[in-house]
N, C-alpha and C positions, 0 to 999 in steps of 0.2 A: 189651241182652239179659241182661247180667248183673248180680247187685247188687251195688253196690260194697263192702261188708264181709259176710262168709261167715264162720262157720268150715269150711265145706267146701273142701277141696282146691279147686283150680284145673285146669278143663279146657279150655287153649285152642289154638282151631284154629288154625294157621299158615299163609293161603292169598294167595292174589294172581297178580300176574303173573309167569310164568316170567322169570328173570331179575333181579325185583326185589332177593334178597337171603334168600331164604329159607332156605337152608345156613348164612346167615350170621348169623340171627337163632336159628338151630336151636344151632348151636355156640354161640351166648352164651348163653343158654337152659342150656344144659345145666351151661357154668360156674357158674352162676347155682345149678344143685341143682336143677333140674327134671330132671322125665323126660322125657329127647322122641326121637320116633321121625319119621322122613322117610318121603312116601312108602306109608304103610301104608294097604291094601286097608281101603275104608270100610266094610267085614261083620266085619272084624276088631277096630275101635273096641274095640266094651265089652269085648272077649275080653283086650286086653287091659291096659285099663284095671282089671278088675277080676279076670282071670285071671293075668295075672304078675306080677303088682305085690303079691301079698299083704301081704311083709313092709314096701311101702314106703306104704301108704294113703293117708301125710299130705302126702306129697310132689308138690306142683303138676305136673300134665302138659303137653306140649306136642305135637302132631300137625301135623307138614307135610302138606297135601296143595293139589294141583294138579291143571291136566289131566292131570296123567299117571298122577296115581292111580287106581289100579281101583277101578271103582263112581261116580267123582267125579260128584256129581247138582250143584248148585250150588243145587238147590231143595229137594230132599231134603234135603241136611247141617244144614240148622238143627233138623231138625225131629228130625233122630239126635241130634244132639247135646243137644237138649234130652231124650231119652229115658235117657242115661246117667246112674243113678241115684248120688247119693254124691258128685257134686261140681258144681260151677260153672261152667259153661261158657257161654265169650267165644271171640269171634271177633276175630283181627289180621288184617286186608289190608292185603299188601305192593303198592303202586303204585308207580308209576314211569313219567314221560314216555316219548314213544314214542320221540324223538330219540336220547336215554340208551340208550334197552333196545335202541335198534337199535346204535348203539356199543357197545355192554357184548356181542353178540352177534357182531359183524364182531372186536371183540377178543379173544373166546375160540374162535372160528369153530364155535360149534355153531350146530346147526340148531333153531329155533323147532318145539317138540313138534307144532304144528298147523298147520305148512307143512314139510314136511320135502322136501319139492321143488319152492316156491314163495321169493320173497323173507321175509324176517323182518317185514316190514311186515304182510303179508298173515296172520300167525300170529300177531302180537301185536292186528290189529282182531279177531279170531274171537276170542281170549282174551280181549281189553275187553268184549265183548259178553257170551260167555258167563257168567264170573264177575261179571257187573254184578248178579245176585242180592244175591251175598253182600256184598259194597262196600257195597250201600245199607243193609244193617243191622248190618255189625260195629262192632264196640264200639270198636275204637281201628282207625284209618288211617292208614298212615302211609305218608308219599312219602319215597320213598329218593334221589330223582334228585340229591340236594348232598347226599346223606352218602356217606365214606367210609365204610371196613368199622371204622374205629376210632371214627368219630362217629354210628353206628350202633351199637355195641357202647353205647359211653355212655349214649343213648338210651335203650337197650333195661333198663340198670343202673336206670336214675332209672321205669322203667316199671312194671318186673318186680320190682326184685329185693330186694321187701318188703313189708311193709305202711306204708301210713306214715298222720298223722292228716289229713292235710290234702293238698289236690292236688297233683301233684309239677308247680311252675310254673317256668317254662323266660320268662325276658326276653334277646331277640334282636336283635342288630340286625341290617340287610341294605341293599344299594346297589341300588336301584331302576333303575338302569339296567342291573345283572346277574340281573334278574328279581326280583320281589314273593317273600318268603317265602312257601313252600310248604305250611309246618307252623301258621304262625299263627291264635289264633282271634282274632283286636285288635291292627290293623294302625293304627300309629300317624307320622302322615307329618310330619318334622321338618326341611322343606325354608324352612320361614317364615324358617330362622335365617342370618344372613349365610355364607358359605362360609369355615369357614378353611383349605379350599385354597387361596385366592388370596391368603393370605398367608403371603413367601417362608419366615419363619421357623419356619411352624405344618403347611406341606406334608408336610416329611417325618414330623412326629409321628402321632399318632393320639387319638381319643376318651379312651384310656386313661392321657394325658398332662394332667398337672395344667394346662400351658399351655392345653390345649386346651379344657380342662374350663371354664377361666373364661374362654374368649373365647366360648365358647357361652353360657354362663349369665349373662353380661354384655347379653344383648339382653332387652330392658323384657319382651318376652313369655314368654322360657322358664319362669322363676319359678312364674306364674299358671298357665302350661299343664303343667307341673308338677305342680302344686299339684292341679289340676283330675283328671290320670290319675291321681295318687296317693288322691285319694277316690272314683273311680270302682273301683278296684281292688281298694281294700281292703273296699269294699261288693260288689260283683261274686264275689272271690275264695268270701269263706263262702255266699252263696248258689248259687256252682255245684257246692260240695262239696252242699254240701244238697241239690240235685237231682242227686246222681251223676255229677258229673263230676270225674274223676280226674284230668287233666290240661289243665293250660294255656298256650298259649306267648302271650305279649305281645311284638308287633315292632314297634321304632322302625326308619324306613328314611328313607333321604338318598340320595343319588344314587352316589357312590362308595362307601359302606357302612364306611368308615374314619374320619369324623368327627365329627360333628354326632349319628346313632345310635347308636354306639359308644358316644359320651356320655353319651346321653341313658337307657343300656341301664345303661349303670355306675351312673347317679345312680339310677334307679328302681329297679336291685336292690337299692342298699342304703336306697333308703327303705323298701321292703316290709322286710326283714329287720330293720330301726327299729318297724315296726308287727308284729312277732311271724311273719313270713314266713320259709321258709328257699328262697329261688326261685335256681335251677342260673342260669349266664350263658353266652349262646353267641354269638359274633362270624361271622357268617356271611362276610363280603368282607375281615375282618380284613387277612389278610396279603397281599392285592392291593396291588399298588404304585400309587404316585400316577401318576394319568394326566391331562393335559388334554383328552384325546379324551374320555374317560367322564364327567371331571364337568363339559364344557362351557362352553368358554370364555367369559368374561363380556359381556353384551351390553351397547353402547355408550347406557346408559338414567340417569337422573336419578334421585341417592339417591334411596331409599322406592318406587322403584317396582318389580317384579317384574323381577329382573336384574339389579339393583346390586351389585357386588360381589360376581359370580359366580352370585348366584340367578336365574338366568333362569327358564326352564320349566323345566328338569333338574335346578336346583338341585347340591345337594351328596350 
């Protein structure tokens, strides 16, 4: 919707699902040096966009609105927003599983705007529905359901809180049996590689361990495969700046999310940063303890085949 470098101010909308995070994206926002208001009646926009803010013109805006704002059209608002003259405007939707938004909702025990005498289930599908306008063409989405309110803040820092010359890339790892990364656009599955959970002395360590680093990079294939995302990446990376894309996450995933992607998230960061990259690193299952239930126990199979030494199907 919008173009990636402007010199006009920044007008973005802050909508999504009740629940998802939006106070909380509004407070970093505001640390940040934007303007942002919660909440404000959609006939009021340009009034004041451009009626209170005289002295502040250059300064990026930020507008929460939801169901619960007056006027909320979800089919309208693009089309407001594109009438405000003098700046830029993007759209952020805050999502978030329904699992989550119903715990995040039984924890603070308010009531769902759009069932307020119904379960929260039934106010969060009328909410998926409704705002399914705007979801399919905002400019950035972003699922809150594994960020805390500090790795959401982060987030939002590496999103907003600049201009920068190239895309702000985010390499992740995540344990596949604690769910697929939510955020990534190149999910990269690093389960080929022996498990060094099933050995005793590499258990407690993690990806971020030197030990760990060469008993992964010791198998004939990491090298090459390696080798292979590293030029895929660094061709990829400037042609999606090229076509306006701001942002990228790249995720290595293994089964416990502690070893083998860990790794593989370390090695790849700092070979982008080798090729002129400056890409954030996030450890999604990091500090999960070592389990044998999650990364499943080794099946009784013949080296080299799917399972040896911990690789079964679930791998690491």
């Amino acid at each position: 919707m919008a173009a990636r470098k402007t010199s006009l101010p920044r007008l973005l909308l802050v909508t999504g699902m009740s629940g998802a995070g939006k106070s909380t994206v509004l407070d970093a926002l505001e640390d940040m040096g934007w303007d942002c208001v919660d909440n404000l009646p959609t006939a009021l926009l340009d009034a004041f966009v451009h009626g209170e803010r005289q002295s502040r013109r250059d300064t990026p805006v930020a507008v929460g609105m939801d169901v619960r704002s007056r006027g909320f059209d979800p089919k309208a608002l693009p089309g407001l927003l594109r009438s405000i003259e003098g700046v830029t405007p993007e759209i952020l939707y805050l999502d978030c599983a329904g699992a989550e938004l119903i715990r995040r909702y039984d924890e603070t025990r308010r009531r769902h705007p759009l069932a307020p005498d119904r379960p929260a289930e039934d106010g969060i599908a009328r909410e998926r529905g409704a705002t399914a306008p705007l979801r399919q063409i905002a400019d950035t989405l972003l699922d809150t359901t594994d960020f805390t309110p500090a790795k959401l803040r982060d987030e939002l820092l590496r999103r907003y809180g600049g201009e920068v010359d190239e895309p702000v890339i985010t390499v992740a790892s995540f344990g596949f049996a604690r769910g697929i990364s939510r955020t990534a656009d190149l999910v990269f599955d690093m389960r080929f590689v022996d498990n060094p959970h099933w050995i005793e002395e590499l258990r407690p360590l993690t990806g971020e361990d030197r030990a760990v680093a060469d008993y992964c990079s010791s198998d004939a294939a990491w090298g090459p495969m390696m080798d292979r995302i590293e030029a895929l990446l660094t061709d990829l990376i400037p042609r999606y700046w090229a076509a306006g894309k701001s942002y990228l996450t790249v995720a290595f995933g293994c089964t416990g999310g502690r070893h083998r992607s860990v790794a593989a998230a370390v090695e790849m960061a700092n070979r982008l940063r080798g090729a002129g990259f400056s890409p954030n690193v996030r450890h999604r299952d990091l500090a999960s303890p070592p389990s044998d239930t999650i990364e499943g126990h080794p099946a009784s199979k013949p080296l080299g085949e799917p399972g040896a030494r911990g690789q079964d199907e679930a791998g690491d």
